[in-house]
C-alpha positions as CSV (number, residue, x, y, z in Angstrom):
1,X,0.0,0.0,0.0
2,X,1.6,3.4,-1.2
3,X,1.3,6.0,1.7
4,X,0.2,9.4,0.6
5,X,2.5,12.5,-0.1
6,X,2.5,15.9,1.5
7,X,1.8,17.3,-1.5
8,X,-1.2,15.0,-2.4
9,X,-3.8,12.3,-2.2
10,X,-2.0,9.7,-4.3
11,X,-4.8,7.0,-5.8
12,X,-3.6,3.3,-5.8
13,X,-2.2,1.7,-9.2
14,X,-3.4,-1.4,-10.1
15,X,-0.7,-4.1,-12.1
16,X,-2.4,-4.2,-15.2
17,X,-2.4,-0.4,-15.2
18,X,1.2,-0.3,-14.5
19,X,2.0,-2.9,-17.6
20,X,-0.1,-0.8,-20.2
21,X,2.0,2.1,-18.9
22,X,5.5,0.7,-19.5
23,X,4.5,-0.9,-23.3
24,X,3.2,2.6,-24.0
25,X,6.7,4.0,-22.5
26,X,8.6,1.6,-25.2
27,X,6.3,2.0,-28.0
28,X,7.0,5.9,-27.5
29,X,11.1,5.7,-27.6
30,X,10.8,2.9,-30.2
31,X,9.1,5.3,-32.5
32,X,11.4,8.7,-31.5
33,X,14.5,6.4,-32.4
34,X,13.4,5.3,-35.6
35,X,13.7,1.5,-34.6
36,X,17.1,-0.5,-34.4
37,X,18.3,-3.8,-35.2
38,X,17.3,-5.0,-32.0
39,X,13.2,-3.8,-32.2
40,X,10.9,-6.3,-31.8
41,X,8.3,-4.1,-34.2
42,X,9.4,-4.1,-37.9
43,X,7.2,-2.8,-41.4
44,X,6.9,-5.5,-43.5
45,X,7.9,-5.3,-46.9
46,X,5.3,-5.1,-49.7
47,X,4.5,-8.7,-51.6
48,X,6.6,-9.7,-55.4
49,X,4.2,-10.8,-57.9
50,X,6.4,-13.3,-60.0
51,X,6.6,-12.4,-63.8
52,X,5.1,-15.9,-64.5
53,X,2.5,-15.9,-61.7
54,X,-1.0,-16.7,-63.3
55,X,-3.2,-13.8,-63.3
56,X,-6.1,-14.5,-62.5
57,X,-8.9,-13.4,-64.9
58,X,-12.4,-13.2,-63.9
59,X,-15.0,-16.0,-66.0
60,X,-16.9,-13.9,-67.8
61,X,-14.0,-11.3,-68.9
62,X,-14.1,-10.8,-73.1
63,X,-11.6,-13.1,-75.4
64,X,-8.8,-11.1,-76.4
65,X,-8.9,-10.2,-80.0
66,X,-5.9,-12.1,-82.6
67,X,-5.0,-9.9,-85.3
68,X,-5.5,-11.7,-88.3
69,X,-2.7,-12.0,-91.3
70,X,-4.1,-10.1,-94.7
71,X,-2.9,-12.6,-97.6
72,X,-0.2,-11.7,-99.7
73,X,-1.5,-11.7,-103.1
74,X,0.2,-11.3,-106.6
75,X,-1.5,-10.1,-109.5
76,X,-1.3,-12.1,-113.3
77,X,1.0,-9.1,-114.4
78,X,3.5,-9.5,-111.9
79,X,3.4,-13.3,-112.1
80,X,3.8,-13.5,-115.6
81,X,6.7,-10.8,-115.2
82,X,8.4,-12.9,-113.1
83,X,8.2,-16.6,-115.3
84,X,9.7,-14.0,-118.3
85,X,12.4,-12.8,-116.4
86,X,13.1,-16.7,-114.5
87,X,13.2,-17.9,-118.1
88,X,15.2,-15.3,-119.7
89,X,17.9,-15.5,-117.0
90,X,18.2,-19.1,-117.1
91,X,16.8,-20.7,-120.3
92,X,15.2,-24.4,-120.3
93,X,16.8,-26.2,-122.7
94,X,19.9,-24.6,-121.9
95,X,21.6,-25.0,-125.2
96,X,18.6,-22.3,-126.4
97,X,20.0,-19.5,-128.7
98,X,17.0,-17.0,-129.3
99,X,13.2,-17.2,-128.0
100,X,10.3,-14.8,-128.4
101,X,7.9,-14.4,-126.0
102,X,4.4,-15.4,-127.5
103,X,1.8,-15.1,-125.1
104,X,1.1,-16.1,-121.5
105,X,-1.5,-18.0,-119.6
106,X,-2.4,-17.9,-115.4
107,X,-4.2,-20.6,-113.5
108,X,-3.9,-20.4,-109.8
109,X,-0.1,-20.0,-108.8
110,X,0.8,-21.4,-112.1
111,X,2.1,-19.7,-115.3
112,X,2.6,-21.1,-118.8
113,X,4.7,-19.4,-121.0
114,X,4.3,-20.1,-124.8
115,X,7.8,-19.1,-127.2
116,X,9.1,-19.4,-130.7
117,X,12.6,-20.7,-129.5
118,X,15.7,-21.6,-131.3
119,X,19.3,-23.6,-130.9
120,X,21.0,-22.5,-133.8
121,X,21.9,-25.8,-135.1
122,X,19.5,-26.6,-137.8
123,X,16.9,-24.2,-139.4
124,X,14.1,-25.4,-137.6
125,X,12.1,-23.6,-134.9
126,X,10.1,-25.0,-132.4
127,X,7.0,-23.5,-130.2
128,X,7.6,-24.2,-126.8
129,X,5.5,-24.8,-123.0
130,X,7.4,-23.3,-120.6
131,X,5.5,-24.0,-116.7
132,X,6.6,-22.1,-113.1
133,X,4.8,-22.0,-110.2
134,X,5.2,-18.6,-108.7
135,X,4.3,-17.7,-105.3
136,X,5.3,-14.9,-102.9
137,X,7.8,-14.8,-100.4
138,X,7.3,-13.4,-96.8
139,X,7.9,-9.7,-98.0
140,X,5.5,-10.3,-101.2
141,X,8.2,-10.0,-103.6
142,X,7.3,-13.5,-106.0
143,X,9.5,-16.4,-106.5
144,X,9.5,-19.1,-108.9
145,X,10.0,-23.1,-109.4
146,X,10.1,-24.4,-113.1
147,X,8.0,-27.4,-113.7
148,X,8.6,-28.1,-117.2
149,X,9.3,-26.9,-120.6
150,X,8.6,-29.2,-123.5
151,X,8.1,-28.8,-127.5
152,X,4.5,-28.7,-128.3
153,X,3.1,-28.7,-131.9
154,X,2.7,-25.8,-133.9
155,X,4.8,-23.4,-136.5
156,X,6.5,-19.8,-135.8
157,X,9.1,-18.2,-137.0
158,X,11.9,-17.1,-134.6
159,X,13.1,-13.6,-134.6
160,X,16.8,-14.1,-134.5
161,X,16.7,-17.0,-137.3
162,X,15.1,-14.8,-139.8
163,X,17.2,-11.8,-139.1
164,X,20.2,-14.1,-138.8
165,X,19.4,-15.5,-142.8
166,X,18.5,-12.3,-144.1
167,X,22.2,-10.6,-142.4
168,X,23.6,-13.7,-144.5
169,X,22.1,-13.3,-147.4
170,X,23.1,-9.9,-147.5
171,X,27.0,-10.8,-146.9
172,X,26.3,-12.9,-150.1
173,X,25.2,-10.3,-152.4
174,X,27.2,-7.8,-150.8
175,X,30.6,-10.0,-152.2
176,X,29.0,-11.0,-155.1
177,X,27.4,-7.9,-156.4
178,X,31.7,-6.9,-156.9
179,X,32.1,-10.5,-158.7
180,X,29.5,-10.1,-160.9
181,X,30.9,-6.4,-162.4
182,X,33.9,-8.0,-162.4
183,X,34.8,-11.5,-162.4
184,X,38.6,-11.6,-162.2
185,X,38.1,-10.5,-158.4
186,X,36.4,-14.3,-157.6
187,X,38.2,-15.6,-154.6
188,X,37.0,-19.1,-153.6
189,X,38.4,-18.5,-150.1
190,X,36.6,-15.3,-149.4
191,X,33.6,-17.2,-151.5
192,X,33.7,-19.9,-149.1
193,X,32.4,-17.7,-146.0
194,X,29.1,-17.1,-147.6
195,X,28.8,-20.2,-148.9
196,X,28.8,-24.0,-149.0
197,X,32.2,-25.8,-150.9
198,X,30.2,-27.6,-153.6
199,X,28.6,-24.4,-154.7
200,X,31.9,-21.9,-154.5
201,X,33.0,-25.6,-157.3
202,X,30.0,-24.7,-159.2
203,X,30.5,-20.3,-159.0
204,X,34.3,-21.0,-159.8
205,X,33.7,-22.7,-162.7
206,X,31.3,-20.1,-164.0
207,X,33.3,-17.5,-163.2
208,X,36.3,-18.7,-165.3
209,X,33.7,-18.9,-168.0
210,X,33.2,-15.3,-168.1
211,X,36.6,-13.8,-167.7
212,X,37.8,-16.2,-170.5
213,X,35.0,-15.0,-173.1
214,X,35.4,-11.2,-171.8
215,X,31.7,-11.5,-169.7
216,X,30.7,-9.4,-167.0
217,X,26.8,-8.6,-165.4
218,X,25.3,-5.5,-165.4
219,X,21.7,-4.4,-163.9
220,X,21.6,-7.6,-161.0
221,X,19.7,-6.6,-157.8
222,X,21.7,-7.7,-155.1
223,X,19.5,-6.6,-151.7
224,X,22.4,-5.9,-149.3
225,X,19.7,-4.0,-147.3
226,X,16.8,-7.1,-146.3
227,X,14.2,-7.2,-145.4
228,X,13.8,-3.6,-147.0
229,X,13.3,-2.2,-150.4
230,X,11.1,-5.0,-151.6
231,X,8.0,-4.9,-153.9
232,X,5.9,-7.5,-151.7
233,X,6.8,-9.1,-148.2
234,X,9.1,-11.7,-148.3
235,X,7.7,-15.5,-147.7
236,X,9.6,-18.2,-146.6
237,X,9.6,-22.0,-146.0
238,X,11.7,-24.9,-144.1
239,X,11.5,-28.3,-145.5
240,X,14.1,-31.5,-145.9
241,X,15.8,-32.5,-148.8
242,X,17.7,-35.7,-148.6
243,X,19.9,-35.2,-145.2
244,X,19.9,-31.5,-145.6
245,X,17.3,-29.2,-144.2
246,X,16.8,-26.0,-145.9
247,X,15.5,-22.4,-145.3
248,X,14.3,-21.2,-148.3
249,X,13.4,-17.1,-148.5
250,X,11.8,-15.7,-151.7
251,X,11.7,-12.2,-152.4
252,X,11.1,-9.7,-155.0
253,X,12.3,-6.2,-156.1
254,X,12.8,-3.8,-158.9
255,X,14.8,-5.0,-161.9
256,X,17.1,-2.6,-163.2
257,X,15.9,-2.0,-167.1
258,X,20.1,-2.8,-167.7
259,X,19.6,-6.2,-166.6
260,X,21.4,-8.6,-168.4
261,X,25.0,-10.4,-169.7
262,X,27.3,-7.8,-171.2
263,X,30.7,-8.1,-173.6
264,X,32.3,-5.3,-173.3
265,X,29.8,-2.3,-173.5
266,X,27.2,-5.2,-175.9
267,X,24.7,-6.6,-174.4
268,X,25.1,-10.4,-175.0
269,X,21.5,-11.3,-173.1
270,X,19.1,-9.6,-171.3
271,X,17.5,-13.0,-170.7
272,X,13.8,-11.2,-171.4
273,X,11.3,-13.4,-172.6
274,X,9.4,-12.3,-175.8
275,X,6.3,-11.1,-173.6
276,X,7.9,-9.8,-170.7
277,X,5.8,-10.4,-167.8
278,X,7.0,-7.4,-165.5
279,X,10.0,-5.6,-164.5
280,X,10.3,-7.5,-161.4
281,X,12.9,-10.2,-160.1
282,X,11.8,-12.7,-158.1
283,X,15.4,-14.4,-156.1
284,X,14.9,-17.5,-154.2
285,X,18.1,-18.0,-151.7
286,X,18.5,-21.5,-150.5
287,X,20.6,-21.8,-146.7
288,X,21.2,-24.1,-144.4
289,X,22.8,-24.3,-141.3
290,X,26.3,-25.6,-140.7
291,X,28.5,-25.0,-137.8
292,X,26.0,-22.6,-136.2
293,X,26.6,-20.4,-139.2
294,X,24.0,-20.1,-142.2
295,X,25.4,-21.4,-145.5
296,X,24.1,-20.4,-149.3
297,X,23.4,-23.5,-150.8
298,X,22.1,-21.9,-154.5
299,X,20.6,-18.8,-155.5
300,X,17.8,-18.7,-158.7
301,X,16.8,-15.4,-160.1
302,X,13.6,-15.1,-162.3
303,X,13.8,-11.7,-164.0
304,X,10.8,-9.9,-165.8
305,X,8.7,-11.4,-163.3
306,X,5.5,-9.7,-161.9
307,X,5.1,-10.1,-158.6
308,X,1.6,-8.1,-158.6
309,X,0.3,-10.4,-160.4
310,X,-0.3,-13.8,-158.9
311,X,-3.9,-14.7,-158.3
312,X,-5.5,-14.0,-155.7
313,X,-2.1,-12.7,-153.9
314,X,1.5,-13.0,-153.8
315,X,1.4,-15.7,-150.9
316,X,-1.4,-18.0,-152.3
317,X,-0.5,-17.7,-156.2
318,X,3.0,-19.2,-155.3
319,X,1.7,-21.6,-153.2
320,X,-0.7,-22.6,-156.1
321,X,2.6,-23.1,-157.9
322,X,5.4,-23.9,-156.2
323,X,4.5,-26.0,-152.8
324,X,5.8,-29.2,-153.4
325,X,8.5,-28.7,-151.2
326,X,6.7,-27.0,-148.8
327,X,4.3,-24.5,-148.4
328,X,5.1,-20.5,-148.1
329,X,4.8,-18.4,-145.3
330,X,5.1,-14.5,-145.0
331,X,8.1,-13.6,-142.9
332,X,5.8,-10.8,-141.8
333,X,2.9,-12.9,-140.6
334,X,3.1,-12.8,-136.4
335,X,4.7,-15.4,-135.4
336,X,2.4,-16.7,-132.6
337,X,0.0,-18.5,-135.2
């Protein structure tokens, strides 16, 4: 029992009293220190969420939209484009010389090319199927896979082989057009370039014919310039003869009115036929290919012809006449028949 003060009544303290007192006291200094290693009362630290912790989602929450991938696309132009340029960059047969491009068909990722190609080794052209499939890669640019490219049946006429005879034929008549104003100046080896050995035998022993009588031509057309400066297109045909194949190209120009086999400055013969049909030559130039290089294997000239005047047209009046060998084709006619 506490005894009282002078200064005061003092009231009794129970235990309990005295306990809540003295945790109060230490709560007090705990929180005016700012803790130390040694308190019993700490803040505790805020909870990690793991980065691959489910989260969780409530049942009825909305799917999540997926974007959706938009096609790539290529259009016929571009995949034809790009079976032209995969076929000119690496031909199918490889041992191909020339092609033209004919025409061009799309079915699904598939494109079939259709050319007038050419070797070079014989005088024959071929039409040819030429198949890709041509899809697009992941940035849309299209690539292609070849499937085939086969012969198929059908006649053209190849850009390079035409141009090819008629750059020939006019080395011919270019050497030739000297010969003829003057034989002495016949060389069988320069001869021989132009043309095949069994006919520079035949033109040497022609030649030696006219410089011994005194003979030279005057007034021959010799083109040097084809396919131009001709009086109707120019018509051709292939065909076999024996073991030989032959490209045969007919075509017809202006005959010079001093036409003809002259002695001197007399005119030995103009060759003219008592009714003239025309002042016209018609020259029909026979090659073949040897070596990868066109050969002249005979020339025939028909002078005073009239080339207007085959029934119903130039192209089916010499057919009418002369397609035993084969029949004629204008070199001008597209070639994609």
């Amino acid at each position: 029992m506490v005894q009282a003060s002078k200064i005061g009544r003092t009231m009794p303290m129970s235990s309990s009293k005295l306990v809540a007192v003295l945790l109060l006291s230490a709560l007090v200094v705990a929180a005016c220190s700012g803790g130390s290693a040694g308190s019993v009362l700490e803040t505790p630290e805020p909870s990690v969420q793991l980065a691959d912790s489910p989260t969780a989602v409530p049942d009825d929450a909305p799917p999540t939209a997926v974007p959706t991938a938009v096609p790539i696309v290529l259009t016929n132009e571009q995949m034809v484009a790009a079976a032209i340029d995969a076929f000119d960059a690496a031909p199918e047969p490889a041992e191909l010389i020339a092609w033209d491009h004919l025409d061009a068909e799309v079915a699904g990722d598939k494109v079939t090319l259709r050319l007038c190609s050419w070797t070079g080794d014989t005088v024959f052209d071929e039409v040819r199927l030429v198949n890709y499939i041509v899809e697009p890669d992941v940035d849309g640019n299209p690539t292609t896979q070849l499937i085939f490219s086969n012969p198929t049946p059908g006649e053209c006429l190849n850009t390079e082989l035409i141009n090819s005879a008629f750059e020939a034929i006019n080395a011919y008549d270019t050497y030739w057009g000297g010969v003829l104003e003057d034989p002495t100046t016949f060389d069988e080896v320069e001869a021989a370039k132009y043309q095949s050995s069994d006919l520079v035998e035949v033109s040497e022993d022609r030649v030696e014919g006219w410089i011994r009588d005194g003979l030279e031509w005057r007034g021959v057309r010799f083109e040097a310039g084809l396919p131009d400066a001709l009086v109707v297109p120019s018509l051709w045909r292939t065909y076999e003869l024996g073991s030989l194949a032959v490209f045969e190209v007919l075509v017809c120009g202006d005959l010079d009115p001093a036409y003809g086999l002259y002695q001197s400055d007399s005119l030995v013969d103009d060759f003219k036929p008592e009714v003239a049909a025309g002042n016209h030559t018609i020259d029909s130039v026979k090659l073949s290919r040897d070596d990868s290089r066109w050969v002249i294997r005979g020339v025939e000239a028909f002078a005073w012809s009239n080339c207007f005047a085959f029934e119903p047209n130039w192209l089916e009046g010499m057919n009418e006449m002369n397609s035993e060998l084969g029949r004629w084709r204008l070199v001008e006619e597209p070639v994609n028949q």
